[in-house]
C-alpha positions in Angstrom: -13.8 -27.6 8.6 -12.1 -27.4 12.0 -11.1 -23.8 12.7 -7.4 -23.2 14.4 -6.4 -21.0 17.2 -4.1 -19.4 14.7 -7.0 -18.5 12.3 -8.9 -16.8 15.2 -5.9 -14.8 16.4 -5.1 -13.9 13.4 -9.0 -12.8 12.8 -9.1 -10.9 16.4 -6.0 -9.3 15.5 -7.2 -7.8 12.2 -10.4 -6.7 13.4 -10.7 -6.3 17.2 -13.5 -8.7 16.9 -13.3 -10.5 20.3 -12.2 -14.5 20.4 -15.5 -16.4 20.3 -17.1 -13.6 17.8 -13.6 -14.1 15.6 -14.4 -18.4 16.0 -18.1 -17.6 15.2 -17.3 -16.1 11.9 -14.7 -18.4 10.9 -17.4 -20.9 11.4 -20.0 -19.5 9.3 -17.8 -18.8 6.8 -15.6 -22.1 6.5 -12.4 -20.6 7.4 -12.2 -18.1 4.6 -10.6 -14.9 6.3 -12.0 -12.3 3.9 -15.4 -13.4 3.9 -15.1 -13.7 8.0 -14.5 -9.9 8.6 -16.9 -8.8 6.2 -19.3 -11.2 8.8 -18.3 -9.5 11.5 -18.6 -6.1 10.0 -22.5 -7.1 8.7 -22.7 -8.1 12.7 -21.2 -5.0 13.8 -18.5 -6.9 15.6 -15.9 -5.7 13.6 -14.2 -2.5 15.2 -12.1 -2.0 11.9 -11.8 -3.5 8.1 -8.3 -3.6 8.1 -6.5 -5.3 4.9 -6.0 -9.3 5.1 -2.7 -10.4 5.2 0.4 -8.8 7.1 3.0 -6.6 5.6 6.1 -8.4 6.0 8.5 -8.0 3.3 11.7 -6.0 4.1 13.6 -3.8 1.6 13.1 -0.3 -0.1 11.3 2.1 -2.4 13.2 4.6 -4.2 11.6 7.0 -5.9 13.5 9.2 -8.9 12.1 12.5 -10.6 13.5 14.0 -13.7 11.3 16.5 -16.3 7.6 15.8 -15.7 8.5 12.0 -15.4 8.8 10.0 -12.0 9.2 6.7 -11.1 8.7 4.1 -8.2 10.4 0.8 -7.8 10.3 -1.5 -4.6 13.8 -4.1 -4.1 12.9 -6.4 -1.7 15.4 -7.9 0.6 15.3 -10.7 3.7 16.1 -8.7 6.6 15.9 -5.1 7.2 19.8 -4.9 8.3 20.7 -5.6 4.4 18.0 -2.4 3.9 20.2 -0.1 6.1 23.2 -1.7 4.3 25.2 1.6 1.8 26.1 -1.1 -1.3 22.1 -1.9 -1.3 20.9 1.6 -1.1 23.2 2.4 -3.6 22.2 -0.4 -5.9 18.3 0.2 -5.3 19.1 4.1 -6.3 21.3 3.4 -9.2 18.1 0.8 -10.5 15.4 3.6 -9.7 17.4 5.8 -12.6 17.3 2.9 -15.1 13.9 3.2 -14.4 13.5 6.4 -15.2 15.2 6.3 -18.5 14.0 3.2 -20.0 11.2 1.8 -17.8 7.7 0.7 -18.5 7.8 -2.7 -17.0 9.8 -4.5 -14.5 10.7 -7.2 -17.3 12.0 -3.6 -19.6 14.2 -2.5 -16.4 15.2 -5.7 -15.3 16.9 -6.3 -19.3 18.3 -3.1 -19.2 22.1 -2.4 -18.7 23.6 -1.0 -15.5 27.5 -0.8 -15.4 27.9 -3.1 -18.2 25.7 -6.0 -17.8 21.8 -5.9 -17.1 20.0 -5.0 -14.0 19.0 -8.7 -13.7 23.0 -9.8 -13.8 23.6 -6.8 -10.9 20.9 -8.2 -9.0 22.6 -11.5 -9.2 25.8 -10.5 -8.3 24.4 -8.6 -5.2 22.9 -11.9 -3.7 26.1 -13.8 -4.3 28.3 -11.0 -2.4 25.7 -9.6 0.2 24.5 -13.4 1.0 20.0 -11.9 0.9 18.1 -13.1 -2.1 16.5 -9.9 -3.6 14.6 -9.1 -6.4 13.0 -6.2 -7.7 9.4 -6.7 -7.5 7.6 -3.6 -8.8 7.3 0.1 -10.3 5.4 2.3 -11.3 6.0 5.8 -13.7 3.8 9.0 -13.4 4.1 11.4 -15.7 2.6 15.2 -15.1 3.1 18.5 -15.9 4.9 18.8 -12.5 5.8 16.0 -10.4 6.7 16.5 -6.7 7.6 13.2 -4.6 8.3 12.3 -0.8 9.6 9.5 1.2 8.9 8.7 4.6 10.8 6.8 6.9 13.8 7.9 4.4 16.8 5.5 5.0 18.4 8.1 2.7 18.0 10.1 0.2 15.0 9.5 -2.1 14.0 6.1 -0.8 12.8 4.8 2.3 9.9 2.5 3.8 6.9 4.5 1.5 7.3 6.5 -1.2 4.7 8.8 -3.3 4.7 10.9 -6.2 2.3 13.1 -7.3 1.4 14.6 -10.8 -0.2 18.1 -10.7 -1.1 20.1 -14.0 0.1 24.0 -12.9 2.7 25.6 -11.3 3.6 23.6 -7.8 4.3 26.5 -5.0 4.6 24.0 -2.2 1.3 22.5 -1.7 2.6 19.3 -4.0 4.5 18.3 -0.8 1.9 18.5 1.4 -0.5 16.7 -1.0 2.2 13.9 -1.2 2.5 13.6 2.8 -1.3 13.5 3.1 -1.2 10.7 0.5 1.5 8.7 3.0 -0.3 9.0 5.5 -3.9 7.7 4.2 -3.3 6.2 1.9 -6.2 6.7 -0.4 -7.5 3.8 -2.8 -7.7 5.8 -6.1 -7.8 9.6 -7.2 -11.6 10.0 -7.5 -14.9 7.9 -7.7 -13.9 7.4 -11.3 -11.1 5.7 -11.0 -12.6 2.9 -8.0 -12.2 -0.5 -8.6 -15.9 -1.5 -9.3 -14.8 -4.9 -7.2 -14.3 -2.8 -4.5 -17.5 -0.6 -4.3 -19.6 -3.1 -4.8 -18.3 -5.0 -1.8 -18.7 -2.2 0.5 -22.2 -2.0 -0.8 -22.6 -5.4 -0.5 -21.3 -5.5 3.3 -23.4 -2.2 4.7 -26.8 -3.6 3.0 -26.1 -6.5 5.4 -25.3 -4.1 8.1 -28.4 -1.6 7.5 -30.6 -5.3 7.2 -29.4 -6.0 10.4 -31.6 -2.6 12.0 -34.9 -4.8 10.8 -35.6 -1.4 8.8 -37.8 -1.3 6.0 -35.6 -1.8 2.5 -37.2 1.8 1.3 -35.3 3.4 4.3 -32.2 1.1 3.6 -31.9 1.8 0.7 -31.9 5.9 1.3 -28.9 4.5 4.1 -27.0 3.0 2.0 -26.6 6.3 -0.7 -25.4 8.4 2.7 -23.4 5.6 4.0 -21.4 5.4 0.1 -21.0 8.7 -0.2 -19.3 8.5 2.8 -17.2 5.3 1.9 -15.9 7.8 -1.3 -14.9 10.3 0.6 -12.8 8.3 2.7 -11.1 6.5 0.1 -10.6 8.8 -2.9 -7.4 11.4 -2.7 -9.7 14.4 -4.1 -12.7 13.8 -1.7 -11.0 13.2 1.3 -10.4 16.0 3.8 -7.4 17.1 3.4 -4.8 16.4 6.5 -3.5 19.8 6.8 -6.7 21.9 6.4 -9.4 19.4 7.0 -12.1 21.7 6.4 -11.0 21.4 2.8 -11.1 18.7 0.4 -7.8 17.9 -1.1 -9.3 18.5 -4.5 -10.4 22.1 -3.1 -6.9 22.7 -1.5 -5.7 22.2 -5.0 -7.6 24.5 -6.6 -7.2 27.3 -4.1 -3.2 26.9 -5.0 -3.9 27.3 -8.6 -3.1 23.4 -9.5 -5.0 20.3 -10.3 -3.6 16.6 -9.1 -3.7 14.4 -12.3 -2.3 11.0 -10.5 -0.6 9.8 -7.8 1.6 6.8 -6.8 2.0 5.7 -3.2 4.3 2.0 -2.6 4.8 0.9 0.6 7.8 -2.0 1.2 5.9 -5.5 1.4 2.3 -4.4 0.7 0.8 -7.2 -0.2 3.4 -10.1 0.7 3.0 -12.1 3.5 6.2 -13.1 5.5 6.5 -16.4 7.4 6.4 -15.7 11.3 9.7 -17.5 13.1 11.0 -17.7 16.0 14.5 -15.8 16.1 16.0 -17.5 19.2 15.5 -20.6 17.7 16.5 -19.4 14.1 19.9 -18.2 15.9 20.6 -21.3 17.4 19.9 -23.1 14.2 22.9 -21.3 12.1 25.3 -21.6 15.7 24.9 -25.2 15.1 25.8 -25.0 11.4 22.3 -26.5 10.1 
């Protein structure tokens, strides 16, 4: 298939990979975009293995605590001016304690009644006098013996561009926070080795066999790489196993357990993860509503 300049920008962009190396793997791979970095990465060409597709979507995440129960929700919105808007942030705050009191899905919340008609219906009425489509796309409960959240980037309070909450069994005496802001900032794939996506594990298994192949060593001594080189990969993506941000000579898990508490769970939702947003071109989409079309 022909390969466009757009796929290999959009490759060297994700990856560092330079242009012909990005064209390369597009090639041998037949345009597909996930199975082009992990080429690059078995080639060593890859400088990072950054997630595919560009967070895009604009809104917030609220997050609302009450008695060992918490709960995160994302409303997404067009443009980031209706996110600094007061009547949105109030509505995305006063859906986060709907949440809280009645959610388990977003179908449950979304039937539930705020003010007098469902949340749905509120939503509704929001579009039609704030002129965005929005919709709320997602949430999540934890539920803990403590639960201690943080939002970064806050637009106000509780709710903002990211938003984490964390469950800890014991008496919190502060390092819940800091748990929470290490959590924002790296944003680990699961609590511990346990909880991994299988999926995922055996991908990066499957990438750094390709990558220790590549050294032309015997598969006895790539083998014995590849247990180091996972061990590694766990550390680096589980919360408890990861060095923990503010002491890194610590584990997180250790950090806990020198504070007297364990960490149970932990939610962290970032606006637009996941969704892709059409690039355009403002200049032109400014003259385009001047001239009424």
């Amino acid at each position: 298939m022909a390969i466009t300049a757009a796929q290999v920008k959009e490759l060297r962009e994700s990856t560092g990979a330079g242009m012909m190396d990005a064209k390369k793997a597009l090639t041998e791979t037949d345009g597909d975009m996930e199975a082009a970095v992990d080429w690059l990465r078995t080639k060593g060409l890859a400088k990072a293995a950054k997630k595919s597709g560009r967070v895009a979507a604009e809104g917030l995440v609220a997050v609302a605590v009450s008695d060992g129960k918490g709960v995160a929700i994302e409303v997404n919105s067009e443009t980031d001016f209706v996110a600094k808007n007061a009547d949105f942030q109030k509505l995305v705050a006063d859906i986060a304690e709907v949440a809280l009191e009645t959610g388990e899905t977003v179908e449950v919340v979304k039937a539930a009644h705020l003010n007098g008609k469902t949340v749905d219906d509120v939503l509704t009425d929001a579009i039609a006098r704030i002129g965005e489509n929005m919709t709320l796309r997602r949430m999540h409960m934890l539920q803990g013996d403590e639960i201690v959240h943080y939002v970064h980037n806050a637009a106000t309070d509780g709710m903002g561009k990211i938003g984490v909450l964390v469950a800890l069994k014991g008496a919190d005496n502060g390092i819940g926070k800091q748990i929470a802001m290490h959590i924002a900032a790296t944003n680990p794939a699961a609590l511990s080795e346990a909880d991994l996506d299988p999926a995922i594990v055996e991908k990066e298994k499957s990438v750094q066999m390709e990558i220790a192949r590549e050294s032309g060593k015997p598969e006895a001594v790539i083998e014995k790489m590849i247990v180091g080189r996972m061990n590694k990969f766990v550390a680096e993506v589980t919360l408890l196993n990861q060095a923990f941000v503010v002491n890194p000579d610590l584990t997180v898990a250790q950090a806990a357990k020198d504070a007297g508490v364990e960490i149970t769970g932990f939610v962290r939702m970032e606006v637009g993860e996941g969704i892709e947003k059409k690039e355009e071109d403002f200049a032109a989409e400014v003259a385009k509503t001047a001239a009424g079309k």
